[in-house]
C-alpha positions as CSV (number, residue, x, y, z in Angstrom):
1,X,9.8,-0.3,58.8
2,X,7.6,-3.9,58.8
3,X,5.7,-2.8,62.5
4,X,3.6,-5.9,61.8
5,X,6.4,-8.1,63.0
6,X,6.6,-6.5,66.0
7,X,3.2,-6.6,66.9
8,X,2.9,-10.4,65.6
9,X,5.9,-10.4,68.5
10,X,4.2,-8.5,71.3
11,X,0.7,-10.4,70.5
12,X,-0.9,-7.2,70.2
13,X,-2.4,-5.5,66.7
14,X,-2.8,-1.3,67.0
15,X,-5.7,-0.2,65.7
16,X,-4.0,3.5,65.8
17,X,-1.0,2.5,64.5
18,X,0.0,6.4,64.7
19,X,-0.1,5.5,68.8
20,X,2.8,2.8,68.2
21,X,5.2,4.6,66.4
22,X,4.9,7.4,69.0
23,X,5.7,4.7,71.4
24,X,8.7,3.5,69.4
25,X,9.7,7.4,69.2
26,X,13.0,8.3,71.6
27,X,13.7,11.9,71.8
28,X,16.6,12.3,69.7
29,X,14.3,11.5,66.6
30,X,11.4,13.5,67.8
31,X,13.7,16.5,68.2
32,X,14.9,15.9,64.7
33,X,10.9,16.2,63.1
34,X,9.8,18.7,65.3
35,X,7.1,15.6,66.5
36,X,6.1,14.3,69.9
37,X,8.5,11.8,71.7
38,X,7.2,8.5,73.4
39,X,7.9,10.3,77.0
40,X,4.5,10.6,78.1
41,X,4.2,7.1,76.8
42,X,7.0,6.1,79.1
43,X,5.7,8.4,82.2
44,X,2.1,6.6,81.8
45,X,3.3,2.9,81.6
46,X,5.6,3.5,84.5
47,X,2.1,3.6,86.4
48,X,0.3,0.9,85.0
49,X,3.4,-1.5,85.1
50,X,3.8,-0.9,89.0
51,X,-0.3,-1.3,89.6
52,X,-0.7,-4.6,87.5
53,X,2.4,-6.4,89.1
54,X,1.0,-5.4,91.9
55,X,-1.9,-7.0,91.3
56,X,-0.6,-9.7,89.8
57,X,1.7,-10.6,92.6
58,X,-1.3,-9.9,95.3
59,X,-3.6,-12.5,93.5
60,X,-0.8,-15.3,92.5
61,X,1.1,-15.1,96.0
62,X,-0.7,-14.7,98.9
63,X,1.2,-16.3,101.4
64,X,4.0,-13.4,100.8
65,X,3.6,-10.6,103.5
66,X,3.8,-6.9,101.9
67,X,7.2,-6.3,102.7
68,X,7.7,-9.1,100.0
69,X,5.5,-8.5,97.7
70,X,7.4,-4.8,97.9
71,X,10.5,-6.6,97.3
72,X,9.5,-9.2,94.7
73,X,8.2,-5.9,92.4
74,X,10.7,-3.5,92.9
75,X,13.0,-6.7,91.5
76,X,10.4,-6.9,88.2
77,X,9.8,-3.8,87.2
78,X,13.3,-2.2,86.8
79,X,15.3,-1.9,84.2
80,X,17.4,-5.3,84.1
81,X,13.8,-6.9,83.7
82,X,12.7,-4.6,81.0
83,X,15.5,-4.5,79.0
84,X,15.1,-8.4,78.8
85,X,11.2,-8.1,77.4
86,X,13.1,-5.8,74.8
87,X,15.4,-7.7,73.3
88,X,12.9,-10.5,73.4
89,X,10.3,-8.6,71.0
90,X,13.6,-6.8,69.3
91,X,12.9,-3.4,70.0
92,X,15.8,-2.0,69.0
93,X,15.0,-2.9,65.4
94,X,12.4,-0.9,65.2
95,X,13.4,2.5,67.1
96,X,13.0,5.1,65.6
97,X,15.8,7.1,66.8
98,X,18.4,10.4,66.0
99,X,21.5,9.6,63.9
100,X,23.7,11.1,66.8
101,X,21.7,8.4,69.4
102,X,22.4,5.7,66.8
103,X,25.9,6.3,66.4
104,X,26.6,6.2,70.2
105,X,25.2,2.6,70.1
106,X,21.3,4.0,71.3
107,X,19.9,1.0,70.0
108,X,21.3,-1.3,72.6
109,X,21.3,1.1,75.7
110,X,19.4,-1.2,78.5
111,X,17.9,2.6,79.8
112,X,16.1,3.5,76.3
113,X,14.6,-0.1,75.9
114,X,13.4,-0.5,79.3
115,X,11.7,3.1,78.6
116,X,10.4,1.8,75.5
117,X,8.9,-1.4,76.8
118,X,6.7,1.3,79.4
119,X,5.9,3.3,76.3
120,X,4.2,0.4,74.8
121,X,2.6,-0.6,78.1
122,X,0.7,2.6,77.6
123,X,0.2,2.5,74.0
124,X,-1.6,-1.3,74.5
125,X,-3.9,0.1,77.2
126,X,-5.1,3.9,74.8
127,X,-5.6,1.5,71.9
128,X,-7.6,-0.4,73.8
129,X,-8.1,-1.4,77.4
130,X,-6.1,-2.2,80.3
131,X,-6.9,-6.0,80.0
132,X,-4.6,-5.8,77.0
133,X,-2.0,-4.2,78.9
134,X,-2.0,-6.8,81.7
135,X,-2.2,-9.8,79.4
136,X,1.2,-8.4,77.6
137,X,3.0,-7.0,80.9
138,X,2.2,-11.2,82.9
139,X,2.9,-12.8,79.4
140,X,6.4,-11.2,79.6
141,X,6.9,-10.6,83.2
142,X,5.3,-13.6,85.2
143,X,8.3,-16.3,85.1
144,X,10.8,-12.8,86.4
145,X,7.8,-12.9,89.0
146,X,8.2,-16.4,89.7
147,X,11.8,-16.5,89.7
148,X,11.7,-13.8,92.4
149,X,9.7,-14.6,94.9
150,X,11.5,-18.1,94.9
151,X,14.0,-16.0,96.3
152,X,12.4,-13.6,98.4
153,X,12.6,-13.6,102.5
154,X,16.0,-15.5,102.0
155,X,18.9,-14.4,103.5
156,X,20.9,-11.4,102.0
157,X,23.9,-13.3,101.4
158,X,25.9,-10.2,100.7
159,X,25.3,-7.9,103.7
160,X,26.2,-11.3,106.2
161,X,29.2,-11.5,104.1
162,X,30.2,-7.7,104.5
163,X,29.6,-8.0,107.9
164,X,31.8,-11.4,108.9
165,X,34.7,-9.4,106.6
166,X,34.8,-6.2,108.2
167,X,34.6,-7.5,111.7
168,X,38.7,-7.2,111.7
169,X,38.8,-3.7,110.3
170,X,37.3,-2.5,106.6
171,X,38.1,-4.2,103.5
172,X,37.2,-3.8,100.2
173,X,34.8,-5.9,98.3
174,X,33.9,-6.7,94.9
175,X,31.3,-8.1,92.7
176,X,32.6,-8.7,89.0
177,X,30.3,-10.4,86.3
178,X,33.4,-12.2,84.6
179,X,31.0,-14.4,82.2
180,X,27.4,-14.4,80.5
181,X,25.8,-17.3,78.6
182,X,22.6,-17.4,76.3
183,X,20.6,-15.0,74.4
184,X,19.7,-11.6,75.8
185,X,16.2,-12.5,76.9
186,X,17.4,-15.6,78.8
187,X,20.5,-14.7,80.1
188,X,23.0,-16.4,82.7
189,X,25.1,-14.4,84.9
190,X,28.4,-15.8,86.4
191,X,29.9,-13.6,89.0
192,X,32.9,-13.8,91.7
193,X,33.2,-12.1,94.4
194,X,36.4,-10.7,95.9
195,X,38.3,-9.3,99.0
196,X,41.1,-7.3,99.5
197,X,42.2,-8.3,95.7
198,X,41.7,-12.5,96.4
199,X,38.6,-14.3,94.6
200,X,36.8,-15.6,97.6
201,X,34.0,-17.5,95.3
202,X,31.7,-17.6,92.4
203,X,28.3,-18.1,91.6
204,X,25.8,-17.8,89.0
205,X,22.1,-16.8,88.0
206,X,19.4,-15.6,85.7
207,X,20.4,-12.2,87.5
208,X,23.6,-10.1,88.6
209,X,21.6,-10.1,92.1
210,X,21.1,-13.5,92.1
211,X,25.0,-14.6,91.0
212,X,26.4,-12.2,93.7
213,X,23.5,-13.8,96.5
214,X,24.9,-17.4,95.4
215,X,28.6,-16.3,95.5
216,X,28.2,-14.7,98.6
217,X,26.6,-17.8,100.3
218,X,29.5,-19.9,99.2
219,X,32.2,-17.4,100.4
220,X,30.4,-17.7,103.6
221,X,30.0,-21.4,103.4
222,X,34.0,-21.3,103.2
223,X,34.5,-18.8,105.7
C-alpha cells in the first residue's frame, strides 16, 4: 500500500509513519493481528476537531452569536461532513481493514470514514503539532464552514412546515432524497418532501438538510 499518495493528498508527510497506519487501522483488522486499532486515534481527534472549529468559527465570524456558532459546528463536524473529506483524500483505498468488514462493503460505510478522518486529525497533531492539525481540518472543512453559516439564524423551514400541516389534525410527512449529482466530495442533494402520500415540493443542496430547508420553504410558499 503506496501511503505516499495519501499523504501527497492530505498535504501532510508522517515522520512516524508507524502513527499513520495505526490511524488507517479499523478494528476488524486490528483484531485480526492481535495490534492496536486507530480508536484512540478516533477518541483524540474527536477533541481537537470540535476545539479548532471552534476556534476557527470564533476568529472568522464574529458577528454570529454563540447559539450559532453552536449550530454552524455541530453542522461541520458530523459525520455527513467527514465522510465528504474521506472520499476526497480516498480513504477507503487505503484502510486497512478485516476480510469480514470488507465483504460487508466497510470500505464505503460513511460511519468508519468519518472515524478515520478524526484518527488522522490526531495522528497530524502526535507527529507533530497542532498547527498541522488545524491547517488540514480548515483546508478541508472551511468552505462546509462557510456554506453553513450562510445559512445559519434562518428560518427552520421544516418545523414551520410541520406546524401549518398538522394544525387540522396529524399527518404524516416525508423527506425522500430521490436524486444525487457529482462526485462524493462535492455532492448535490435533490429531495421532495411529501404529505399524507402527495409530493408537496422539491428542493436541492450541497446537503440533505439544506434540500429538505429549500423544499420545505417552497411547500410553504405554495401553501
Amino acid at each position: 500500500m503506496n501511503l505516499e499518495i495519501l499523504e501527497k493528498s492530505i498535504g501532510y508527510t508522517f515522520k512516524n509513519k508507524k502513527l499513520l497506519k495505526k490511524a488507517l487501522t479499523h478494528t476488524s483488522f486490528a483484531n485480526e493481528r492481535k495490534i492496536e486499532s486507530n480508536e484512540k486515534l478516533e477518541f483524540m481527534g474527536d477533541s481537537i476537531l470540535e476545539f479548532l472549529s471552534s476556534k476557527y468559527i470564533y476568529n472568522n465570524y464574529q458577528n454570529l452569536k454563540e447559539g450559532e456558532m453552536t449550530k454552524v459546528r455541530a453542522e461541520v463536524v458530523c459525520e455527513d461532513s467527514l465522510y465528504k473529506v474521506a472520499k476526497k483524500h480516498n480513504f477507503s483505498d487505503f484502510l486497512y481493514m478485516g476480510k469480514g468488514e470488507i465483504l460487508s462493503g466497510g470500505k464505503d460505510k460513511p460511519a468508519i470514514l468519518a472515524d478515520c478522518v478524526e484518527a488522522i486529525i490526531a495522528a497530524i497533531y502526535y507527529d507533530s503539532n497542532l498547527e498541522n492539525a488545524e491547517k488540514f481540518v480548515i483546508e478541508n472543512l472551511k468552505d462546509e464552514i462557510e456554506m453553513s453559516t450562510k445559512n445559519v439564524g434562518k428560518k427552520d423551514y421544516k418545523t414551520v412546515l410541520q406546524e401549518e400541516l398538522q394544525r387540522n389534525g396529524n399527518v404524516d410527512i416525508k423527506y425522500n432524497v430521490i436524486k444525487t449529482e457529482g462526485p462524493d466530495h462535492d455532492k448535490t442533494f435533490v429531495v421532495e418532501v411529501v404529505c399524507n402520500q402527495r409530493r408537496l415540493a422539491i428542493g436541492e443542496g450541497k446537503s440533505k438538510k439544506q434540500a429538505e430547508m429549500q423544499a420545505a420553504k417552497i411547500a410553504m410558499d405554495r401553501i
